[in-house]
C-alpha positions in Angstrom: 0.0 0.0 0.0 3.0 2.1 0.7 4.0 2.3 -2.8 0.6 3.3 -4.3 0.4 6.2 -1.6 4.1 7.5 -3.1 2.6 7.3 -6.6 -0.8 8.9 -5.6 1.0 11.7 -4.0 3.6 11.8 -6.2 0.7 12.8 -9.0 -1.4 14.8 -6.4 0.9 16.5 -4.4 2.1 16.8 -1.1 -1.1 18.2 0.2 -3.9 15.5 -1.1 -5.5 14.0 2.3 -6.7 10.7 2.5 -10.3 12.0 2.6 -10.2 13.2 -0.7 -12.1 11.4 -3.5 -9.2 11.6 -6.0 -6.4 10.0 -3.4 -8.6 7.0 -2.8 -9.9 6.9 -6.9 -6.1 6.7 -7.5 -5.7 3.7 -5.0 -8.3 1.7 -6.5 -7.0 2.8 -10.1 -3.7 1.4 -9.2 -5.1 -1.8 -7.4 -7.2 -2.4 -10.6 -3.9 -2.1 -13.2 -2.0 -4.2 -10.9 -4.2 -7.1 -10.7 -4.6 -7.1 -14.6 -1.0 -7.3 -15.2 0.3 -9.9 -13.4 -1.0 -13.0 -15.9 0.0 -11.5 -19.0 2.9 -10.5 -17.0 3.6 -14.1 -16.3 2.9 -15.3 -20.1 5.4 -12.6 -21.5 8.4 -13.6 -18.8 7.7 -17.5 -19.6 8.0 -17.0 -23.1 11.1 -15.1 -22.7 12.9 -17.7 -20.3 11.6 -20.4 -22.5 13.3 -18.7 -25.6 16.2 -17.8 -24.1 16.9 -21.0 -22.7 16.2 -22.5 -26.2 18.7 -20.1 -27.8 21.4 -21.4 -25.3 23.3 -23.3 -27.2 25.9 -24.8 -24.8 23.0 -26.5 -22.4 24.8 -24.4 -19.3 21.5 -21.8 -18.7 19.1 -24.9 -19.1 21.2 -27.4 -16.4 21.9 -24.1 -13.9 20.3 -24.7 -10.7 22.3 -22.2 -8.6 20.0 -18.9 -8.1 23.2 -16.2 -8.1 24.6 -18.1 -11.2 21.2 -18.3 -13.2 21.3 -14.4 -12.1 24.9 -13.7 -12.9 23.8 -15.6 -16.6 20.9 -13.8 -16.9 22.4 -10.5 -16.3 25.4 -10.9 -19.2 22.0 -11.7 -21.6 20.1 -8.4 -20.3 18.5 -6.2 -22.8 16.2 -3.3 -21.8 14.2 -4.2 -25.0 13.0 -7.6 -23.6 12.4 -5.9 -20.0 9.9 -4.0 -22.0 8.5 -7.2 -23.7 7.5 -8.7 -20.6 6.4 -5.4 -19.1 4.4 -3.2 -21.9 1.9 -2.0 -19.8 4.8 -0.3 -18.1 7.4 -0.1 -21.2 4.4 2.5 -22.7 5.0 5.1 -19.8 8.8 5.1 -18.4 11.8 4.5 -20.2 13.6 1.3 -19.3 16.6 2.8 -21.1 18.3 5.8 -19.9 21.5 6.6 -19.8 23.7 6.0 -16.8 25.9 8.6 -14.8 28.9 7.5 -14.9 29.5 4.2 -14.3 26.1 3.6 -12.5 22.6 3.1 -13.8 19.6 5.4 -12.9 17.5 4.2 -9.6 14.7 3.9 -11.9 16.2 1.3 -14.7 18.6 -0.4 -12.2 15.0 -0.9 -10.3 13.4 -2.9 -13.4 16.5 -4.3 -14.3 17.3 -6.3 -11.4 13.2 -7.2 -10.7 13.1 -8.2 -14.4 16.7 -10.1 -13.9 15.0 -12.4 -10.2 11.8 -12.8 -11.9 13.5 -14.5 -15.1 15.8 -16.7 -12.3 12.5 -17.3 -10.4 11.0 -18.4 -13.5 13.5 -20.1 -14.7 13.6 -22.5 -11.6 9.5 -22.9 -11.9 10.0 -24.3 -15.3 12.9 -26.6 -13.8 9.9 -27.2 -11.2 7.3 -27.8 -13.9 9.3 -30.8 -15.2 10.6 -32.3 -12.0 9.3 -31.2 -8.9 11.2 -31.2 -5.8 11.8 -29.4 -2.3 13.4 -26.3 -3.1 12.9 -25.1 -6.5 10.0 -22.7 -7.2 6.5 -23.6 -7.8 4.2 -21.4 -9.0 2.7 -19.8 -5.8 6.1 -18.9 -4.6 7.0 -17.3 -8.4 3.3 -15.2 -7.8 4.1 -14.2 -4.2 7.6 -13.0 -5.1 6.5 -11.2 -7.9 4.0 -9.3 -5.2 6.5 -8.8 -2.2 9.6 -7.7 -4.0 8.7 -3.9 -4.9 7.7 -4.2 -1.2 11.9 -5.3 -0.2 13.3 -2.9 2.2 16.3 -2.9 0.2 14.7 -1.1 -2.4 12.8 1.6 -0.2 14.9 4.1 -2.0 12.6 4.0 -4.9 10.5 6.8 -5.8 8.3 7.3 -8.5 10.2 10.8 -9.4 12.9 7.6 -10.3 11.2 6.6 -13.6 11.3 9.0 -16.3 8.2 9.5 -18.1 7.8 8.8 -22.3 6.6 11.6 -23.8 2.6 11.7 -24.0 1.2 10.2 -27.0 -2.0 11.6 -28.3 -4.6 8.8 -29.7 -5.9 9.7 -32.4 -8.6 7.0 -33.1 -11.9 8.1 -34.2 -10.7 11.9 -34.6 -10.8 12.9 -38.2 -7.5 14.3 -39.4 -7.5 17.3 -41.8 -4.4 16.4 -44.2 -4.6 20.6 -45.1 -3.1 21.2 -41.7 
C-alpha cells in the first residue's frame, strides 16, 4: 500500500489527504492495473525464459540450478528491449533505457532491471519445477508471491516514482478525423 500512496501523492501533491475522493480513486486505479498485469505478465516472462533457454546453445543456462549463477547468466543476456516485452503496460509510460551517470545506472532502470533479472531466475527455476518437482525449486505460488513482495523489499525503499522517467505523451488519435490541409 505504501507504494501506491508515493505514486498517488507523487501525482497529487504533497497536500492530497486521505479523505479526498481523487487520493482514494487513484488507490483503486492502481489496485485495478495491478491485478490485470500480473498473468500477461507471467505469459510474457515464460515465453522469454523459455526462448532464451532454447537459444542457449551450450546447455549451461538450461542445467543451472544455482540462483546467483542463473542471475549472474541472466544479467550478461540483459537487454532493456526484452524488460519491456515482458512489461508493456509499463514499457508504454517510463523508459527502461536511460543513460547512466557515470558508471552507475539510474535508480529507476537499475529498479526494473534487477526485478526483471530475479523474476526470469525465479521463472527459470519454476519451469525446472514444472518438469521435475522437488523441495526447493519454485512452484508457481512462490513465483506469484515473489513477484508481489519484491517492490515491497526494504532494500529497495529508495525508490521513488520521481525515479522513472516519463515517455513523452502520446496523443490517440482514433476516431478523430484528421485534416491532411493542416
Amino acid at each position: 500500500m505504501d507504494s501506491m500512496v508515493k505514486i498517488v501523492v507523487g501525482i497529487l501533491g504533497e497536500n492530497v489527504s486521505e479523505e479526498d475522493f481523487w487520493y482514494w480513486k487513484g488507490i483503486l486505479k492502481i489496485q485495478s492495473n495491478v491485478s490485470t498485469w500480473k498473468n500477461p505478465t507471467m505469459d510474457k516472462l515464460k515465453d522469454y525464459v523459455k526462448l532464451t533457454l532454447k537459444d542457449d546453445h551450450s546447455g549451461l543456462l538450461k542445467s543451472e540450478t544455482d540462483p546467483r549463477r542463473l542471475f549472474d547468466a541472466f544479467t550478461k543476456l540483459y537487454n532493456h528491449h526484452e524488460a519491456e516485452s515482458v512489461f508493456p503496460w509499463a514499457a508504454g509510460s517510463i523508459k527502461f533505457d536511460e543513460p547512466p551517470v557515470g558508471r552507475w545506472m539510474k535508480r529507476g532502470p537499475y529498479w526494473i532491471k534487477v526485478y526483471f533479472l530475479h523474476l526470469a531466475v525465479k521463472m527459470k527455476l519454476h519451469l525446472d519445477y514444472i518438469e521435475k518437482p522437488q523441495v526447493g525449486v519454485t512452484d508457481l505460488q512462490l513465483l506469484l508471491e515473489f513477484y508481489d513482495s519484491f517492490p515491497r523489499n526494504p532494500k529497495y525503499r529508495f525508490i521513488n516514482p520521481q525515479d522513472f522517467k516519463l515517455r513523452p505523451a502520446r496523443l490517440s488519435t482514433v476516431g478523430k478525423k484528421v485534416d491532411k490541409d493542416d
